[in-house]
C-alpha positions as CSV (number, residue, x, y, z in Angstrom):
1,X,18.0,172.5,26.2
2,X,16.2,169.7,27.5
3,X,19.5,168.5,29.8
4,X,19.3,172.1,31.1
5,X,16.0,171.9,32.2
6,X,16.2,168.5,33.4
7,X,19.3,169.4,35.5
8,X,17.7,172.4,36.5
9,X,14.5,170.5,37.9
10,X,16.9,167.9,39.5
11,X,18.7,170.8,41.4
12,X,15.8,172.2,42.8
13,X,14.1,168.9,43.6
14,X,17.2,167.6,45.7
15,X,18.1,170.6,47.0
16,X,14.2,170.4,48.7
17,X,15.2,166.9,49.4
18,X,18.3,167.5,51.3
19,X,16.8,170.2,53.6
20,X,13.9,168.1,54.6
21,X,16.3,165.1,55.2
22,X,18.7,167.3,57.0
23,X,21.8,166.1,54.9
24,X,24.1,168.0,52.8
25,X,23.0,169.0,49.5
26,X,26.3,168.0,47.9
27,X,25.9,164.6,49.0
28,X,22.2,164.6,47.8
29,X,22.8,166.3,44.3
30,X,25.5,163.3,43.4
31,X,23.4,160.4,44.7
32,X,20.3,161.8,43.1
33,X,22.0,162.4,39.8
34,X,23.5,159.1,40.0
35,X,20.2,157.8,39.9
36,X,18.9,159.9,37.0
37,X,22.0,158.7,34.9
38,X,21.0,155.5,35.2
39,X,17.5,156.0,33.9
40,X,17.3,155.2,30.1
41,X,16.5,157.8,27.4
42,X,17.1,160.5,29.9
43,X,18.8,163.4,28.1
44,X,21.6,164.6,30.7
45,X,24.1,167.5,30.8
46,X,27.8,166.7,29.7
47,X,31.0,168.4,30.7
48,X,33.5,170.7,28.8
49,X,36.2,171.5,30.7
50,X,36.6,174.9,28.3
51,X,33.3,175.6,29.7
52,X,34.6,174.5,33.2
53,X,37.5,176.9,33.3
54,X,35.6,180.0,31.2
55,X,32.3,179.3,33.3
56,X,32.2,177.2,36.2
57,X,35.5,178.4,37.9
58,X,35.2,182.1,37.4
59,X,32.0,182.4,38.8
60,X,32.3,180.5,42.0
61,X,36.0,182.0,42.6
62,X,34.8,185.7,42.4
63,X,31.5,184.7,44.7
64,X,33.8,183.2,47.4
65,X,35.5,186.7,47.4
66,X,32.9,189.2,46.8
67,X,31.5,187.9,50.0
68,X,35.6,187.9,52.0
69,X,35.4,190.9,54.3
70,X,39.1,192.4,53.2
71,X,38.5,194.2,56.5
72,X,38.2,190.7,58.5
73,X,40.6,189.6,56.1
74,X,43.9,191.6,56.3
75,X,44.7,191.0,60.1
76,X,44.1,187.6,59.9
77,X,46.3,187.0,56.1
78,X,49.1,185.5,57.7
79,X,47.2,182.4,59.3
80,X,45.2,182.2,56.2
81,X,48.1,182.1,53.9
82,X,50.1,179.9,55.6
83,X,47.3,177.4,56.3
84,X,45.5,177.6,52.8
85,X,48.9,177.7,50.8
86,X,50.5,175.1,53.0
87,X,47.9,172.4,53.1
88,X,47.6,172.3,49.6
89,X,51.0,171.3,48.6
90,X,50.8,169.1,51.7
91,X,48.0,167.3,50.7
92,X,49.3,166.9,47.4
93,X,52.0,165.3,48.1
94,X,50.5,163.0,50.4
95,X,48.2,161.7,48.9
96,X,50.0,161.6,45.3
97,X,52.5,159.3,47.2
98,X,49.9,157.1,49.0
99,X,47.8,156.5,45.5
100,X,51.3,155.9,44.1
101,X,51.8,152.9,46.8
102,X,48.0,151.6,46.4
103,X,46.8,151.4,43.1
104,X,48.9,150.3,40.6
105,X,49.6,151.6,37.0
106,X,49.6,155.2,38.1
107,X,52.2,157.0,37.1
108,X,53.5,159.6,39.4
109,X,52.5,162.7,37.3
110,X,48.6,161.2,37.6
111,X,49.3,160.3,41.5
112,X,50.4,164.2,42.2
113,X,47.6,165.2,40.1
114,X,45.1,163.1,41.7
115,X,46.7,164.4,45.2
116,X,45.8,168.0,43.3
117,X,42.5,167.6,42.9
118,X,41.9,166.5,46.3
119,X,43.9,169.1,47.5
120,X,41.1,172.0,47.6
121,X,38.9,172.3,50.9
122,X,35.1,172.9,50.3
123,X,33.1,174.6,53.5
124,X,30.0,175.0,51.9
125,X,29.0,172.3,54.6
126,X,30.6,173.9,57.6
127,X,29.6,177.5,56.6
128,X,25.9,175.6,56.7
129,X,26.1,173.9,59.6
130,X,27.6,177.5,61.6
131,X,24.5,179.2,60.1
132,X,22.2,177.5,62.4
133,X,24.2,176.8,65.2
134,X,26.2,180.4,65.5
135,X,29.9,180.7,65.3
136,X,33.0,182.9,66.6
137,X,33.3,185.8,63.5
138,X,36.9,184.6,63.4
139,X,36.9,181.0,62.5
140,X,34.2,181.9,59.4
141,X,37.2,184.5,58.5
142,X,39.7,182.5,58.7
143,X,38.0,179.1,57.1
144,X,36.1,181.4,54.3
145,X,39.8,183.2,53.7
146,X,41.2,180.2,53.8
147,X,39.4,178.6,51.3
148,X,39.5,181.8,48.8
149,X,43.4,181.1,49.1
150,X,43.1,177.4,48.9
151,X,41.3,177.6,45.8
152,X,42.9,179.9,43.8
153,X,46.5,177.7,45.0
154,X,44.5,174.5,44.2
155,X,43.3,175.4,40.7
156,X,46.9,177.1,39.3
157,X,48.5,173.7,40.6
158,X,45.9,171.4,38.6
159,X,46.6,173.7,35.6
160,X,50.2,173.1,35.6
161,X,49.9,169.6,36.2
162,X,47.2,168.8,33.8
163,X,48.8,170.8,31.1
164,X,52.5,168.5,31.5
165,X,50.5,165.0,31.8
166,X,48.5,166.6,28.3
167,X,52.1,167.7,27.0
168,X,53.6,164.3,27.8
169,X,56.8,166.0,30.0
170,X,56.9,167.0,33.4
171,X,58.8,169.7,35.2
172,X,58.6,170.7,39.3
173,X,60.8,173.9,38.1
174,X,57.8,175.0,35.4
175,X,55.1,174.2,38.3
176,X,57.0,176.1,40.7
177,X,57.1,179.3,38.4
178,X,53.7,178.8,37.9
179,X,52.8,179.7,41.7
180,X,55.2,182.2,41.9
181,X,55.0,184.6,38.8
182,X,51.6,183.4,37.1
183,X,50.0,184.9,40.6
184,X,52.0,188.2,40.8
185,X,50.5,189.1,37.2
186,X,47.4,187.5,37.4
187,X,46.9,189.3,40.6
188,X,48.1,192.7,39.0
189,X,45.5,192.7,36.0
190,X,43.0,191.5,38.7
191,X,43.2,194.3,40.7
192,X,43.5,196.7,37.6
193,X,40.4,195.5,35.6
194,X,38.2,195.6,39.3
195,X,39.7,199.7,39.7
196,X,38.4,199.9,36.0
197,X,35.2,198.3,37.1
198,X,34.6,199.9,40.0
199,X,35.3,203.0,38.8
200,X,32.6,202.3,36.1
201,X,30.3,201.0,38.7
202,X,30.9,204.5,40.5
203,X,28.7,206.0,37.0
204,X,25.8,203.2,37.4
205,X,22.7,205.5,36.9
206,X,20.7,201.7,37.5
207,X,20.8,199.7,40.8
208,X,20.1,196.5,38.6
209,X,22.9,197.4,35.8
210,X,25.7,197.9,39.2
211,X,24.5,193.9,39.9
212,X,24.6,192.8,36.2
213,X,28.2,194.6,36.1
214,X,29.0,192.7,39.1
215,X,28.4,189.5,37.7
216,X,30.4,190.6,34.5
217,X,33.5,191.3,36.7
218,X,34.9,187.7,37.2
219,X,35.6,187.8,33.4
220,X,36.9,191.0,33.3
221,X,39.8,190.0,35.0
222,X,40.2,186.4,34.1
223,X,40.0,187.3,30.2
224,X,43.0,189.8,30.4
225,X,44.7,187.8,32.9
226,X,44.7,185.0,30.3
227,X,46.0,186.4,27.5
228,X,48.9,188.3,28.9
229,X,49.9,184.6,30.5
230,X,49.0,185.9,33.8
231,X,47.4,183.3,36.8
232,X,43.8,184.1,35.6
233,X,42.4,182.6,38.9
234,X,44.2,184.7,40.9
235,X,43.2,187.8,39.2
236,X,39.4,187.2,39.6
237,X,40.3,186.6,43.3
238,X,41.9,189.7,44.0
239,X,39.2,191.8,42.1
240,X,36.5,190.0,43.6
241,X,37.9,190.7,47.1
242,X,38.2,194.4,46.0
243,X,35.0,195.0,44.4
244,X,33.3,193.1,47.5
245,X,35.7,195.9,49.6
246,X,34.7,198.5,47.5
247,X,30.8,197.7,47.2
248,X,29.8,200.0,50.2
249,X,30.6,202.9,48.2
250,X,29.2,202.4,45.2
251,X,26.1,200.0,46.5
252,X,23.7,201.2,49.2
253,X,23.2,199.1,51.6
254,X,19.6,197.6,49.7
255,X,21.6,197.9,46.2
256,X,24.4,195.5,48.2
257,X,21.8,193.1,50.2
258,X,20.1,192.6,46.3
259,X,23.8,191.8,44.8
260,X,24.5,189.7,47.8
261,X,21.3,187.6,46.9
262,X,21.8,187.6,43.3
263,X,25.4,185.7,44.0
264,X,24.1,183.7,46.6
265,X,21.5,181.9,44.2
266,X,24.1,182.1,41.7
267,X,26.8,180.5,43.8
268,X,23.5,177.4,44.6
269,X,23.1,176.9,40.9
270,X,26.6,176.6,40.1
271,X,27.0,174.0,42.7
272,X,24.2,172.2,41.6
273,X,25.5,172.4,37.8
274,X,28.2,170.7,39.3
275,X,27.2,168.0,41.6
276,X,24.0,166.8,40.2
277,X,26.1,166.5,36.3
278,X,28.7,164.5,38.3
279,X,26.4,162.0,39.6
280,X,24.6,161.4,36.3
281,X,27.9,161.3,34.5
282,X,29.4,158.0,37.6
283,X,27.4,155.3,36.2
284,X,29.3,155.3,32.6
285,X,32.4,156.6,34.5
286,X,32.0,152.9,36.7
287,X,31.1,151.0,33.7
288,X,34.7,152.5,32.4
289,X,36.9,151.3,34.5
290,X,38.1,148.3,33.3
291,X,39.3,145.3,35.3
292,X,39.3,147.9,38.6
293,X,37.0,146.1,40.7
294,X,34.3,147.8,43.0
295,X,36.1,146.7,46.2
296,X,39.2,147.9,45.2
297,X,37.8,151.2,44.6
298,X,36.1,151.3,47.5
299,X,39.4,150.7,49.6
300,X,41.5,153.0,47.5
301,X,38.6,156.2,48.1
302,X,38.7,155.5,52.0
303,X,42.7,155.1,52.4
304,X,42.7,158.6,50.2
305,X,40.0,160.2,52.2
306,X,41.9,158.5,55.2
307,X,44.8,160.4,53.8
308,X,43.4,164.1,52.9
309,X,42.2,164.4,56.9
310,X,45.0,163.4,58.4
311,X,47.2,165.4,56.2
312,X,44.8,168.4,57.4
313,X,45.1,167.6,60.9
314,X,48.6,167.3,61.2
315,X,49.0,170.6,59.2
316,X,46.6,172.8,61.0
317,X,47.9,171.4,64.3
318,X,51.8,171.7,63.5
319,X,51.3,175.2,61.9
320,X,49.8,176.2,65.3
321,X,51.9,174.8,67.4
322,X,54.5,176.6,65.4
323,X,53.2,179.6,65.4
324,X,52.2,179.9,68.9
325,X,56.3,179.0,69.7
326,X,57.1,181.4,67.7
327,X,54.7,184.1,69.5
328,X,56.3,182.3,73.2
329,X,59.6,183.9,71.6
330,X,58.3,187.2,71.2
331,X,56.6,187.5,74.2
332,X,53.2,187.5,73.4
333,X,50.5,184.9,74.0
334,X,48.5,183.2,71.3
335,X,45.2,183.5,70.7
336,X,44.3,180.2,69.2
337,X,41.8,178.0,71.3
338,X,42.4,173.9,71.4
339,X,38.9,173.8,70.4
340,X,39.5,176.3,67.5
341,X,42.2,174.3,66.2
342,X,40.3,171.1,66.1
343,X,37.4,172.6,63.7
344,X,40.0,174.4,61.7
345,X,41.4,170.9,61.1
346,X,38.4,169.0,60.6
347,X,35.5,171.6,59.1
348,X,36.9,171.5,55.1
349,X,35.0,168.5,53.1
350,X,36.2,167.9,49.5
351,X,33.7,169.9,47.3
352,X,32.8,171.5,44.2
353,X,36.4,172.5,43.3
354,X,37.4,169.0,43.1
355,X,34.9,167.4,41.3
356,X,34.8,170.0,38.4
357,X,38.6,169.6,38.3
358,X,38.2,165.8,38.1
359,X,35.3,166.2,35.2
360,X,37.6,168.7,33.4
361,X,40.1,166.4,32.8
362,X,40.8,166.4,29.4
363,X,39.6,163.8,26.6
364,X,42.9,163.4,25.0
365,X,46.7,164.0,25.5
366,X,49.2,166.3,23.1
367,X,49.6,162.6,20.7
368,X,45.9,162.2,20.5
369,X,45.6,159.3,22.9
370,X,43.0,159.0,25.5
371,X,44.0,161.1,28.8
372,X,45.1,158.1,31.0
373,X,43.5,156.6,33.9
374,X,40.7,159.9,33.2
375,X,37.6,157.5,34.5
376,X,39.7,156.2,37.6
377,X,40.7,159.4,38.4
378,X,37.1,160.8,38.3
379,X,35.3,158.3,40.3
380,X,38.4,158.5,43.0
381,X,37.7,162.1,43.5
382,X,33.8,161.8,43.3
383,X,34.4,158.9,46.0
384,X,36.0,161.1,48.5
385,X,34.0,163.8,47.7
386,X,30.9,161.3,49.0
387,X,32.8,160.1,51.8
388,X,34.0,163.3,53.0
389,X,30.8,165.3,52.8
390,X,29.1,161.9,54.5
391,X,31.4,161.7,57.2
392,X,32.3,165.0,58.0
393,X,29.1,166.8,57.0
394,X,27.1,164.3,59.6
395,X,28.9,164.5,62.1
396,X,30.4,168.4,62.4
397,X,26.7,169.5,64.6
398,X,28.1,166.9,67.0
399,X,31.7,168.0,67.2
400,X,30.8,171.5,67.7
401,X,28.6,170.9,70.5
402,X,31.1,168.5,72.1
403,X,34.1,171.2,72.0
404,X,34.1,174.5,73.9
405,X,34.3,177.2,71.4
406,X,34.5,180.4,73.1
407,X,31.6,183.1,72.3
408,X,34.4,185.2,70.8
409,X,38.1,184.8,69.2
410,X,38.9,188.7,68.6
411,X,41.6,189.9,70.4
């Protein structure tokens, strides 16, 4: 109890910090927690990644699709497919073959899964930063879409990869059924169990039980996605994009503006639960590492954050080039502005997605032994994280006042 409230206090004292200071609040929560887990005595919040998966995961997967417009959405699926589901397998196996070249002792099992983990795009900061300065209604489609897709894609592949390093054997055919049929029946029960709920929700005699429901729903289809073997993640993202659909009819509009709020300071303390833990947890994740020197590390987290943006840059870039040669053959023009293609490439950081996967690791392997290389992997991924949010975060204000973004994308 006192780690809760400590972590709690932490969240809402860095979060005040950040805003006043301007920077991003994920940078903020780790470097502040960093500092708390170095105090002595100081009781702090540890991770389990049961809790990770059943909790953590859920939770922030439904919110990023209760809030996806389906209507915004469906005509723009196609880009968002093929740049969420594309970029992740990209970047994972980029950057699982340039840790394999760089730090040595990795096998490549832990390179692809470190490539994994860094595979998922966070736009909390962009989605921040577009609040204040304004922003075309189809790039915060696209890029929220995008990262609904992204995450769900990023999570089953960290599931199949964690489970064959925990298992001690390794197959691409048992990972590639795992994004194929795990989603088609995870998505099926998803969308059953939100019908189920919203036809229950549909009977709500209680404004404030339709909102409790509504944060019950996430586990209503992860649960029965799990045990029939289904892709649990993918079931809470298709109900949550169908509740969120479906909301208007069972919500009035100050019902829905009061569920909206109720994830929104949801969706901050989950964030907080998992930035501010991850700092106070990198001290005795540093002190773990062994004979891996700090300028090692150092070099390794730039070269892979190096890695992850270019990867994203070439992929958003080739992908539209592709498409728009592929719209030149059909006679019809594109609609995708230079300057639309740029922040597509650069607005995702690494975020929350990645660090929880990173601190969900698991303790042990199938024989009992220590998960290998856990710590390195950890403070790699925290590493980027810092050096993404840093980098990127700082400097996006500048980039979108530098590029032309037209008032509006629609066509």
């Amino acid at each position: 109890v006192e780690a809760l409230v400590v972590t709690l206090g932490a969240i809402v004292a860095l979060a005040v910090l950040a805003r006043r200071l301007g920077l991003p609040e994920p940078l903020v929560f780790v470097l502040g927690g960093a500092g708390l887990g170095v105090v002595p005595g100081l009781p702090l919040v540890s991770y389990d990644s049961n809790a990770v998966f059943l909790v953590f995961f859920p939770l922030l997967l439904f919110s990023a699709a209760w809030t996806t417009s389906w209507n915004d959405f469906r005509p723009n699926a196609p880009t968002i497919v093929s740049l969420g589901l594309g970029a992740v397998v990209a970047t994972t196996l980029v950057v699982g073959v340039v840790a394999k070249a760089l730090i040595p002792g990795l096998s490549w099992p832990l390179c692809f899964l470190l490539g994994v983990i860094l595979a998922d795009p966070d736009f909390r900061t962009f989605f921040a930063v577009a609040a204040r300065v304004g922003m075309p209604r189809r790039v915060t489609t696209v890029l929220g879409g995008e990262g609904l897709v992204e995450g769900t894609a990023q999570l089953t592949l960290y599931l199949a990869f964690s489970a064959a390093i925990t298992a001690g054997a390794f197959s691409f055919f048992d990972v590639a059924r795992a994004l194929v049929v795990g989603p088609i029946i995870g998505a099926a029960v998803g969308l059953a169990m939100a019908w189920l709920v919203y036809q229950v929700d549909l009977r709500m005699p209680d404004p404030s039980l339709s909102i409790t429901l509504s944060l019950l729903a996430p586990f209503a289809a992860y649960l029965p996605a799990l045990a029939v073997g289904g892709n649990r993640l993918a079931a809470v993202a298709v109900a949550g994009l169908y509740l969120g659909w479906r909301a208007d009819a069972t919500q009035s509009p100050a019902v829905r503006l009061n569920a909206d709020a109720a994830w929104s300071v949801l969706a901050f303390l989950l964030n907080g639960f998992v930035y501010v833990p991850a700092g106070m947890a990198l001290p005795g994740v540093l002190r773990d590492l062994g004979g891996v020197s700090y300028a090692a590390l150092l070099g390794w987290v730039l070269a892979l954050t190096l890695a992850v943006l270019a990867t994203r840059f070439l992929w958003v870039l080739g992908m539209h080039t592709l498409v728009r040669a592929v719209r030149g053959l059909l006679g019809r023009r594109t609609d995708v502005a230079w300057s639309e293609r740029i922040l597509f490439a650069y607005a995702p950081t690494r975020g929350a997605f990645a660090v929880a996967s990173a601190l969900a690791l698991p303790l042990s392997a199938g024989a009992g032994e220590p998960f290998p290389a856990r710590d390195l992997l950890i403070a790699l991924s925290v590493g980027v994280m810092l050096v993404s949010v840093a980098a990127q975060g700082l400097t996006l204000p500048g980039l979108i006042r530098a590029i032309d973004l037209p008032e509006d994308l629609r066509r």
